[in-house]
N, CA, C and O atoms as a GROMACS GRO file, in nm:
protein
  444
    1UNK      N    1   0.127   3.214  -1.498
    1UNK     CA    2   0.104   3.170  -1.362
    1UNK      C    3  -0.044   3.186  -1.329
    1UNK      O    4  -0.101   3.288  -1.368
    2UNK      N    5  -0.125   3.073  -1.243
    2UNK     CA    6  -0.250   3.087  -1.219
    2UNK      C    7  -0.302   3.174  -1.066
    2UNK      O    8  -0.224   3.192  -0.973
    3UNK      N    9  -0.388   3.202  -1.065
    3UNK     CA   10  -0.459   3.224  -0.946
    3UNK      C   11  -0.382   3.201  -0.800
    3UNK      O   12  -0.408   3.098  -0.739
    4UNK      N   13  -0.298   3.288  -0.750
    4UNK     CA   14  -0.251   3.263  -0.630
    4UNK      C   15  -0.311   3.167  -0.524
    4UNK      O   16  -0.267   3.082  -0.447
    5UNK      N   17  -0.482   3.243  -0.568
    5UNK     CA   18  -0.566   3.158  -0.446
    5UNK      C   19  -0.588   3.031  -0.428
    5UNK      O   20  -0.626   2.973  -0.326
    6UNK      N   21  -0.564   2.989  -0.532
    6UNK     CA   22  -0.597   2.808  -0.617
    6UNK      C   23  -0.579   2.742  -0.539
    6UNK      O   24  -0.469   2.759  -0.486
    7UNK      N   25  -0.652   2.648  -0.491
    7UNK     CA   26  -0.668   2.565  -0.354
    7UNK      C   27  -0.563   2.425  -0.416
    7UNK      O   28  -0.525   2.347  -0.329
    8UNK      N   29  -0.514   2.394  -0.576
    8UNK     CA   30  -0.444   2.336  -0.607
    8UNK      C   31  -0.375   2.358  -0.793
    8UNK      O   32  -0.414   2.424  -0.889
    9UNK      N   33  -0.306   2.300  -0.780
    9UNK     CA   34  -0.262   2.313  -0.901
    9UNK      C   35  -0.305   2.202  -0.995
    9UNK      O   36  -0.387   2.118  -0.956
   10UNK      N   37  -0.261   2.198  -1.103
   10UNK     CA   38  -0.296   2.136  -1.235
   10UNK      C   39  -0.246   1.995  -1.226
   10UNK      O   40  -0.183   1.947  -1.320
   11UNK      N   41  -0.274   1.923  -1.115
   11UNK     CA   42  -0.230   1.781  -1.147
   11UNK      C   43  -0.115   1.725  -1.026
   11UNK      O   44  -0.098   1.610  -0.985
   12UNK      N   45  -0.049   1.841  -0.990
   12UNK     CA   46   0.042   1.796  -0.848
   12UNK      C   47   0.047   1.716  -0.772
   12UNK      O   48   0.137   1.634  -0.757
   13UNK      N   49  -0.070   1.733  -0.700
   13UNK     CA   50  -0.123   1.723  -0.554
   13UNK      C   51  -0.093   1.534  -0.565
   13UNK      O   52  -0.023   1.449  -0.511
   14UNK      N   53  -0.216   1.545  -0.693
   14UNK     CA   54  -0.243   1.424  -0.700
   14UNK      C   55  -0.121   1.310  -0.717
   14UNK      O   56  -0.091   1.215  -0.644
   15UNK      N   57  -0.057   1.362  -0.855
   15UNK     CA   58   0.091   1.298  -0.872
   15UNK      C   59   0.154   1.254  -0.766
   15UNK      O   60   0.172   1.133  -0.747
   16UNK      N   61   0.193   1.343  -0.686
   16UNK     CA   62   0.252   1.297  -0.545
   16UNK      C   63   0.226   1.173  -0.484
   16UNK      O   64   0.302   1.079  -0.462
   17UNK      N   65   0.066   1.193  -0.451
   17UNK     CA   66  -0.004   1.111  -0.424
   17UNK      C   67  -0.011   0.957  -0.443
   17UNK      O   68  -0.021   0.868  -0.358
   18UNK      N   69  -0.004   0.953  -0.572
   18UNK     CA   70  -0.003   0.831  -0.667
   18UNK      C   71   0.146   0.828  -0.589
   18UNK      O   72   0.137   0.776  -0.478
   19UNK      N   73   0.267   0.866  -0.621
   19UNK     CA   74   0.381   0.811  -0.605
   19UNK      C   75   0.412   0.765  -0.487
   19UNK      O   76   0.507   0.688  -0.474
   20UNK      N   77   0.328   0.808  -0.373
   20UNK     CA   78   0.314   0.769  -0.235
   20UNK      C   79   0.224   0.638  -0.237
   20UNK      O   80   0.235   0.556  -0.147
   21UNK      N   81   0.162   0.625  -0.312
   21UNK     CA   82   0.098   0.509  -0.310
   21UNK      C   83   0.156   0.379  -0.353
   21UNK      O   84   0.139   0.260  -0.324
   22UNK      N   85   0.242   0.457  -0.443
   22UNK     CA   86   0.310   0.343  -0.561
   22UNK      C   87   0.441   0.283  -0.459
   22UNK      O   88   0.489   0.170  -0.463
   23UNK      N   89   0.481   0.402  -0.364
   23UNK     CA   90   0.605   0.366  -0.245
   23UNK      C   91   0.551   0.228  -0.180
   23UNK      O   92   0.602   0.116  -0.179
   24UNK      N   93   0.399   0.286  -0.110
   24UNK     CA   94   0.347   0.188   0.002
   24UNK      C   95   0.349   0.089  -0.046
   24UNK      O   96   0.432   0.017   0.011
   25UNK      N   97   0.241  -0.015  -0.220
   25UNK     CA   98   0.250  -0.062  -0.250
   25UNK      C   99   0.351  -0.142  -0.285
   25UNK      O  100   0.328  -0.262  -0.268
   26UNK      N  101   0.491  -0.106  -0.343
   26UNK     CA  102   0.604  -0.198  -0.390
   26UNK      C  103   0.682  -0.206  -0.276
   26UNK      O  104   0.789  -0.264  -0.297
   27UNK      N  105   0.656  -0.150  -0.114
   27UNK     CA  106   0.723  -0.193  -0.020
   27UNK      C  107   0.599  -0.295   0.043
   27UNK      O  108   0.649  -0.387   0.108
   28UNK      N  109   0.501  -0.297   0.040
   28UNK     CA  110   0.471  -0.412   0.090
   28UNK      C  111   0.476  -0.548   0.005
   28UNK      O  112   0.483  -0.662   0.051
   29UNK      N  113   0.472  -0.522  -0.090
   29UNK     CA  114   0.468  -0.649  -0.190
   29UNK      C  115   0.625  -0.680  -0.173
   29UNK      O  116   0.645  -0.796  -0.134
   30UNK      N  117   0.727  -0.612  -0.192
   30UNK     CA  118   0.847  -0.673  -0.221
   30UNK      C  119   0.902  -0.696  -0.079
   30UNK      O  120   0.985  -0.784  -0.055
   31UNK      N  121   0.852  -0.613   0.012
   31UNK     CA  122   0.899  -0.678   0.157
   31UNK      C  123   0.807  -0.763   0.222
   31UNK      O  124   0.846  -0.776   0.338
   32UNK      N  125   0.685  -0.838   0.199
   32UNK     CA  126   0.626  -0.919   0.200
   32UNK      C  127   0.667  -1.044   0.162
   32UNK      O  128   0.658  -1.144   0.233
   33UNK      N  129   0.716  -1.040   0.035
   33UNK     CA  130   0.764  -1.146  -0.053
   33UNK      C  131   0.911  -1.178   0.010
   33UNK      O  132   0.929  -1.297   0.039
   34UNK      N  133   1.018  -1.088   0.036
   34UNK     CA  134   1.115  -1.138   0.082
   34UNK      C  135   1.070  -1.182   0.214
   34UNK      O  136   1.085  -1.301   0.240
   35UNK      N  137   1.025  -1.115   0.289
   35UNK     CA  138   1.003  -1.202   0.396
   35UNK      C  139   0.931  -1.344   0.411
   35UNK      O  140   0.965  -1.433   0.490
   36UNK      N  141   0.822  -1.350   0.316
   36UNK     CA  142   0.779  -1.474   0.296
   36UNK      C  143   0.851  -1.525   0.319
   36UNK      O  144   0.855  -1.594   0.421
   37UNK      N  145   0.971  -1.512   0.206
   37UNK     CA  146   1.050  -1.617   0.144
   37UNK      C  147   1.159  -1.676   0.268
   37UNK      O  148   1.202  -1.792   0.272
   38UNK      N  149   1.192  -1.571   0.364
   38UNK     CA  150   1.304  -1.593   0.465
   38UNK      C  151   1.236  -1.683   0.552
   38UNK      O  152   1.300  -1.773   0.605
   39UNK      N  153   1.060  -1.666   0.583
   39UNK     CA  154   1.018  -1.769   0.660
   39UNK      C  155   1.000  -1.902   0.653
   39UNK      O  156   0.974  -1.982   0.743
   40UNK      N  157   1.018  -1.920   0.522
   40UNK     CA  158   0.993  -2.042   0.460
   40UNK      C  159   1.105  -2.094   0.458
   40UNK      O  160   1.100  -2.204   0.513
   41UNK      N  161   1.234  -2.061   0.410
   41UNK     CA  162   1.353  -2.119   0.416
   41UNK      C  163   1.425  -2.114   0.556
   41UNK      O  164   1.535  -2.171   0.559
   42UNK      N  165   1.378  -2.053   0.675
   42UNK     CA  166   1.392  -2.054   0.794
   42UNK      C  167   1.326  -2.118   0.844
   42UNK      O  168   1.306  -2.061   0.952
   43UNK      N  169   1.237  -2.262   0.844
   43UNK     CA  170   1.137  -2.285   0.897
   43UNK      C  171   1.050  -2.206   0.988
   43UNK      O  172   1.020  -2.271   1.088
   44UNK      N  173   1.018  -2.127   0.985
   44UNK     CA  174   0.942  -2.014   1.074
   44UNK      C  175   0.777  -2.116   1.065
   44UNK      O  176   0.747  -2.201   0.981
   45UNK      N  177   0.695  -2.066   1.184
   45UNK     CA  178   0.578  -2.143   1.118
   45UNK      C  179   0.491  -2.051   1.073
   45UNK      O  180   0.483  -1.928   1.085
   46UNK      N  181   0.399  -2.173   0.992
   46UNK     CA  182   0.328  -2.122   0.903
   46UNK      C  183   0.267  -2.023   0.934
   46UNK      O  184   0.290  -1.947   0.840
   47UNK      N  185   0.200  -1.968   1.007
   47UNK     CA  186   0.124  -1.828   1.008
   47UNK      C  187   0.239  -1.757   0.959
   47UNK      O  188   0.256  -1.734   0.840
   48UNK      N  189   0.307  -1.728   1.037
   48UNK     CA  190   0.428  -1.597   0.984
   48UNK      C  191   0.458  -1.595   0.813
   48UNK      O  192   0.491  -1.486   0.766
   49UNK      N  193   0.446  -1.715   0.718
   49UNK     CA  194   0.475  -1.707   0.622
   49UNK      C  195   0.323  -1.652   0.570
   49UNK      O  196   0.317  -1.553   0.498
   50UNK      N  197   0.231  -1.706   0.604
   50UNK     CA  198   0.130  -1.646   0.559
   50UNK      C  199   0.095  -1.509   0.567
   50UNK      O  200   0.056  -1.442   0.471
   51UNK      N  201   0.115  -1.454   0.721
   51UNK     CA  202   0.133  -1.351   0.723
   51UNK      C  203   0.159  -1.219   0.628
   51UNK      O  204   0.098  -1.117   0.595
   52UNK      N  205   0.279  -1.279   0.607
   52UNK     CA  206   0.376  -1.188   0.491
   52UNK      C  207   0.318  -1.187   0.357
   52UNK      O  208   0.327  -1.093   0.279
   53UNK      N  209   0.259  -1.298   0.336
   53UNK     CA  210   0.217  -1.388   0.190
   53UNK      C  211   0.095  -1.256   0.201
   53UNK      O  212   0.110  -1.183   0.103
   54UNK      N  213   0.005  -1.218   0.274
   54UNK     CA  214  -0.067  -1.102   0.258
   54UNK      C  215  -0.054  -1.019   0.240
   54UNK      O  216  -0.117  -0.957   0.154
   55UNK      N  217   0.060  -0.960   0.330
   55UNK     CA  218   0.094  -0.844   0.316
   55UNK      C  219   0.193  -0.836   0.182
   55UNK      O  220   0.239  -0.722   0.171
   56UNK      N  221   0.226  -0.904   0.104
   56UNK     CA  222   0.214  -0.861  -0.032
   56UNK      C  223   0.176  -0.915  -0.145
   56UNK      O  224   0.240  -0.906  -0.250
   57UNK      N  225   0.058  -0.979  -0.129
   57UNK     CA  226  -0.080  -0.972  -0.201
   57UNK      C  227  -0.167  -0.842  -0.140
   57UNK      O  228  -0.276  -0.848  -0.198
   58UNK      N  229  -0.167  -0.775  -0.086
   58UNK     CA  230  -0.238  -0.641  -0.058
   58UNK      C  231  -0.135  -0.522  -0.100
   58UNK      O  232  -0.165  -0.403  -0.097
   59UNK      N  233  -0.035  -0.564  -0.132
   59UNK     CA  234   0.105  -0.495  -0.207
   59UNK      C  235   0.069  -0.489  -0.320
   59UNK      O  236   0.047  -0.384  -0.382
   60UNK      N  237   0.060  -0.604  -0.363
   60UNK     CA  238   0.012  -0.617  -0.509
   60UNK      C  239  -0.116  -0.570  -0.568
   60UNK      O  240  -0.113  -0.507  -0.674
   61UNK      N  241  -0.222  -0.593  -0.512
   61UNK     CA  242  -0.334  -0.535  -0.514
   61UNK      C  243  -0.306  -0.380  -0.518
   61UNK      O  244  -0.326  -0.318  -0.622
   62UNK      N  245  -0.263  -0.320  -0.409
   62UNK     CA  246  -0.272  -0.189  -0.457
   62UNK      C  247  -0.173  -0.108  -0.517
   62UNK      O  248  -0.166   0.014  -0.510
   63UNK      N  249  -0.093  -0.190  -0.580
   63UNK     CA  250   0.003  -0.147  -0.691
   63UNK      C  251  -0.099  -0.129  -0.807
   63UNK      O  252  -0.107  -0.028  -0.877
   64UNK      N  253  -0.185  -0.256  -0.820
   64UNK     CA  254  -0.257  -0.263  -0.936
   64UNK      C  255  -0.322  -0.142  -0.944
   64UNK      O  256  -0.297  -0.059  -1.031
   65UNK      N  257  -0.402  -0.128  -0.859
   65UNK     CA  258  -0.479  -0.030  -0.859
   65UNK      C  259  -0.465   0.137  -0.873
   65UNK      O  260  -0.560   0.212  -0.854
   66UNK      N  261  -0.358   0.172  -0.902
   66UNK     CA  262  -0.261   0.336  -0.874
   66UNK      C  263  -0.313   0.426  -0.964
   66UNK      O  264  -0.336   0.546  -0.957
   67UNK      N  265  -0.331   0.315  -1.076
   67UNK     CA  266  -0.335   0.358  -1.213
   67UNK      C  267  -0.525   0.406  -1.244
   67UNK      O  268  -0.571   0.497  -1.313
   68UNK      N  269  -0.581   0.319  -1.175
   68UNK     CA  270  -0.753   0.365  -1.191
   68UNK      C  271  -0.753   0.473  -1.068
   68UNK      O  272  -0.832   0.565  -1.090
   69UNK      N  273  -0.689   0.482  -0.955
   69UNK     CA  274  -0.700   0.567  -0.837
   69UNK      C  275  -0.676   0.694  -0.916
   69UNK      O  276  -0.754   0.787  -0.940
   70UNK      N  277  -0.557   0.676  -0.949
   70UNK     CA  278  -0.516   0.848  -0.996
   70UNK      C  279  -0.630   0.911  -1.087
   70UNK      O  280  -0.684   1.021  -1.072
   71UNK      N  281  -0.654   0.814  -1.184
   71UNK     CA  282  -0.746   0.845  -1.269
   71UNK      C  283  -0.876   0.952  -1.215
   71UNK      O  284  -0.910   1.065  -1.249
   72UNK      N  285  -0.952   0.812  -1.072
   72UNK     CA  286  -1.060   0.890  -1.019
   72UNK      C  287  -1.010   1.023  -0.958
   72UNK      O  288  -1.048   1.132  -1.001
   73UNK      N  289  -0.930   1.009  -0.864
   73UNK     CA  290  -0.894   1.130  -0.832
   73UNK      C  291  -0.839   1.257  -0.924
   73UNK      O  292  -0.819   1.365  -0.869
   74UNK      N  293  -0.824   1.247  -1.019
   74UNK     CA  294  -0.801   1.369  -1.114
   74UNK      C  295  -0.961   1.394  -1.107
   74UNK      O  296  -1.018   1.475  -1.034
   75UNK      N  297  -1.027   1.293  -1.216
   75UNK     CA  298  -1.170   1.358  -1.213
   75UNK      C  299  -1.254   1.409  -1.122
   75UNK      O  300  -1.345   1.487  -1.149
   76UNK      N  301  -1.224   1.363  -0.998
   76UNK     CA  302  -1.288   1.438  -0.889
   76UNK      C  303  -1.229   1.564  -0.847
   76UNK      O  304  -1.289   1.666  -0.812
   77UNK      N  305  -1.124   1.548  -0.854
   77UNK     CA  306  -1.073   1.711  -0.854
   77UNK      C  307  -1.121   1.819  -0.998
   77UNK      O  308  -1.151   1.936  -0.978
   78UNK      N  309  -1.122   1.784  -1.080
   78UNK     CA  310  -1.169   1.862  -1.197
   78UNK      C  311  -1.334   1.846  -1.186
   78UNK      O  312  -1.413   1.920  -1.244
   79UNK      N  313  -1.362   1.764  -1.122
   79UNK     CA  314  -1.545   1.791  -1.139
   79UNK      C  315  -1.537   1.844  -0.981
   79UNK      O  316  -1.649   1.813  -0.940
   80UNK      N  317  -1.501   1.876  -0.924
   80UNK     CA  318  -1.553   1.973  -0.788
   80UNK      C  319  -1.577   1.842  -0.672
   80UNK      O  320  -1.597   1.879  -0.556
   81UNK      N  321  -1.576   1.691  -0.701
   81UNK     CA  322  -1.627   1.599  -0.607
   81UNK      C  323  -1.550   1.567  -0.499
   81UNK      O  324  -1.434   1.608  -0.501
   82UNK      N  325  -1.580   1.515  -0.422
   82UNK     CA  326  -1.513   1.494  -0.298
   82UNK      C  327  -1.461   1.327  -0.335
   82UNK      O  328  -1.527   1.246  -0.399
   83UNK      N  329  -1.279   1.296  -0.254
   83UNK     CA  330  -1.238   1.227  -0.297
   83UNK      C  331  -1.264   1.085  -0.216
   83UNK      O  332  -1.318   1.092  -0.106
   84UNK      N  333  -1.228   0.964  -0.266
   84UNK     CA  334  -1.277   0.827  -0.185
   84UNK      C  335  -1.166   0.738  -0.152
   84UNK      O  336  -1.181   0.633  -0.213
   85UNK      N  337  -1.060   0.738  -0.081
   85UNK     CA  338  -0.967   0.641  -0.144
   85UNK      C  339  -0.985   0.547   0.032
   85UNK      O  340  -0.884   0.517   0.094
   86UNK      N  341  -1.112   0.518   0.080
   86UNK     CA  342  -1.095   0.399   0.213
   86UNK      C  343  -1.074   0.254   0.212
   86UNK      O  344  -1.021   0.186   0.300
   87UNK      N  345  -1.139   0.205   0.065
   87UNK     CA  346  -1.088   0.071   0.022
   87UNK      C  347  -0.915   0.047   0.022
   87UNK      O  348  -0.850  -0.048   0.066
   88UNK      N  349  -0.872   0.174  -0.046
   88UNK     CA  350  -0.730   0.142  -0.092
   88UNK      C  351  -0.675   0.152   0.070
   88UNK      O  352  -0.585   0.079   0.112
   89UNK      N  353  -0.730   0.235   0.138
   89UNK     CA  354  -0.682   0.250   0.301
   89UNK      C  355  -0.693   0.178   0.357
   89UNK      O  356  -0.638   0.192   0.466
   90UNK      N  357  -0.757   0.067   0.340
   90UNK     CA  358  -0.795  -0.043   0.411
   90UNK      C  359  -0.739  -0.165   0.380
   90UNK      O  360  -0.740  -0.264   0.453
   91UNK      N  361  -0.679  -0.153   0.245
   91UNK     CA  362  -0.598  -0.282   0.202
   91UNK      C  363  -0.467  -0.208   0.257
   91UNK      O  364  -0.398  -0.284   0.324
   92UNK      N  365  -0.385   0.002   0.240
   92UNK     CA  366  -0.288  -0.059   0.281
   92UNK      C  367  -0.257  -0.095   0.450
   92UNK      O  368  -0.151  -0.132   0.500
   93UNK      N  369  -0.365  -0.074   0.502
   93UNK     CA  370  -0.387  -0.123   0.621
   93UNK      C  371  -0.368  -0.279   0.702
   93UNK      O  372  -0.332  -0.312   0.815
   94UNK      N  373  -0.409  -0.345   0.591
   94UNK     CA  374  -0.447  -0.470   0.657
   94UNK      C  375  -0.302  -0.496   0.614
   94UNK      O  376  -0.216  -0.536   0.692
   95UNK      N  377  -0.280  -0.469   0.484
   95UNK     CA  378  -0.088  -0.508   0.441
   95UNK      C  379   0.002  -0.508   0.545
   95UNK      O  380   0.067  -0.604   0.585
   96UNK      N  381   0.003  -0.364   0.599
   96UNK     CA  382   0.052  -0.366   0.733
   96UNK      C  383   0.021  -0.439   0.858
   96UNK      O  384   0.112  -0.498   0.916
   97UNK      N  385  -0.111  -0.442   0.908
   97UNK     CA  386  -0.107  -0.550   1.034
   97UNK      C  387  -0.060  -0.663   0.983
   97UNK      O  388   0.022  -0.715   1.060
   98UNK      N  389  -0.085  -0.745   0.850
   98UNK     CA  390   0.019  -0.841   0.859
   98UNK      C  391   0.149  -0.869   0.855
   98UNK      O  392   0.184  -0.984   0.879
   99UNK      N  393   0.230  -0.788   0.829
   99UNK     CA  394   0.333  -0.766   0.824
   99UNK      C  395   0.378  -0.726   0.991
   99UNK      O  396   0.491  -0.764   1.021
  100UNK      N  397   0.306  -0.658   1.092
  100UNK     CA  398   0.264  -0.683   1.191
  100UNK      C  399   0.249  -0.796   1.279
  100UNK      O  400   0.314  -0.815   1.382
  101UNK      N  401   0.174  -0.856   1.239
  101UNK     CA  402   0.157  -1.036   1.290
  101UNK      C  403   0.240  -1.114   1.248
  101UNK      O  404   0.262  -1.220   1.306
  102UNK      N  405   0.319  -1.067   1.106
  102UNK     CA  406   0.428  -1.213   1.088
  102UNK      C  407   0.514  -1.184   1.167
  102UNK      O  408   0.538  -1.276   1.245
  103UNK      N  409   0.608  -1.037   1.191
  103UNK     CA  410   0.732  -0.984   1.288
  103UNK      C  411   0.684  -1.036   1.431
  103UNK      O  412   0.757  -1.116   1.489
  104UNK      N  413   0.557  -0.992   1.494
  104UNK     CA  414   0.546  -1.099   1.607
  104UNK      C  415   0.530  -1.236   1.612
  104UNK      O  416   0.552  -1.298   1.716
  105UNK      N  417   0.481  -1.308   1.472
  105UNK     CA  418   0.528  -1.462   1.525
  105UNK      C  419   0.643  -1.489   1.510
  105UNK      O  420   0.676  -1.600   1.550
  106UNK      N  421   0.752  -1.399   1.447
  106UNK     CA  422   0.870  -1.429   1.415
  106UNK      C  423   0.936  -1.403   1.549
  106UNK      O  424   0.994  -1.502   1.594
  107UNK      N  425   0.943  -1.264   1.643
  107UNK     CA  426   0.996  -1.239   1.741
  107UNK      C  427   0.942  -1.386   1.874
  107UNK      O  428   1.008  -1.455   1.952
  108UNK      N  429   0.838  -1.380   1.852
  108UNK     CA  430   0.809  -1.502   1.983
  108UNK      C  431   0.814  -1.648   1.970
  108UNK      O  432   0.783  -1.714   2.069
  109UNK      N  433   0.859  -1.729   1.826
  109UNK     CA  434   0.915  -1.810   1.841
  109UNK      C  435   1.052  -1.815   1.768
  109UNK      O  436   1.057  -1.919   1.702
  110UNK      N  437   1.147  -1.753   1.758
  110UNK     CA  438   1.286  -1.725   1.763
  110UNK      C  439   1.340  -1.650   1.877
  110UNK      O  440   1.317  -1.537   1.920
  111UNK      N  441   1.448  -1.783   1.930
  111UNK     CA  442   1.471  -1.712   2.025
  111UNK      C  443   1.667  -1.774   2.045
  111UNK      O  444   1.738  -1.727   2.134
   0.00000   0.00000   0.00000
């Protein structure tokens, strides 16, 4: 057993991390995509399909990405550096407002 005081353990923190990422990611991509898909075969209009069509292409995108994230973040934890993840915060950000903007064009023209 290590150092009680250890501000972290051998790889944890991060793991988690990644798997929280890997959640956000395959729920926006795969609930993006189904929704696409319901707007399109619902005639919904086009923004709303687009909408969705982002929000999982920014699904996808940061699915891709889990695998170089974890990476940096191990090394920054083993080299003492401070960590960066605002790009990835910002895609899963925008994933969400669109997913955001398609549910309101969907709520205000279905009625």
């Amino acid at each position: 057993m290590g150092d009680p005081y250890e501000i972290w353990d051998q790889g944890l923190q991060s793991e988690r991390t990644r798997l929280a990422w890997v959640r956000t990611a395959v729920l926006l991509a795969t609930g993006g995509l189904g929704a696409a898909g319901l707007a399109v075969r619902t005639s919904l209009p086009l923004p709303a399909a687009a909408a969705f069509a982002a929000a999982a292409l920014c699904g996808g995108i940061l699915l891709i990405r889990t695998g170089a994230r974890f990476r940096r973040v191990q090394a920054a934890l083993h080299g003492g550096r401070p960590l960066d993840h605002r790009a990835d915060a910002v895609l899963a950000w925008l994933g969400t407002l669109a997913v955001v903007a398609g549910a309101l064009v969907f709520v205000l023209t279905v009625r």
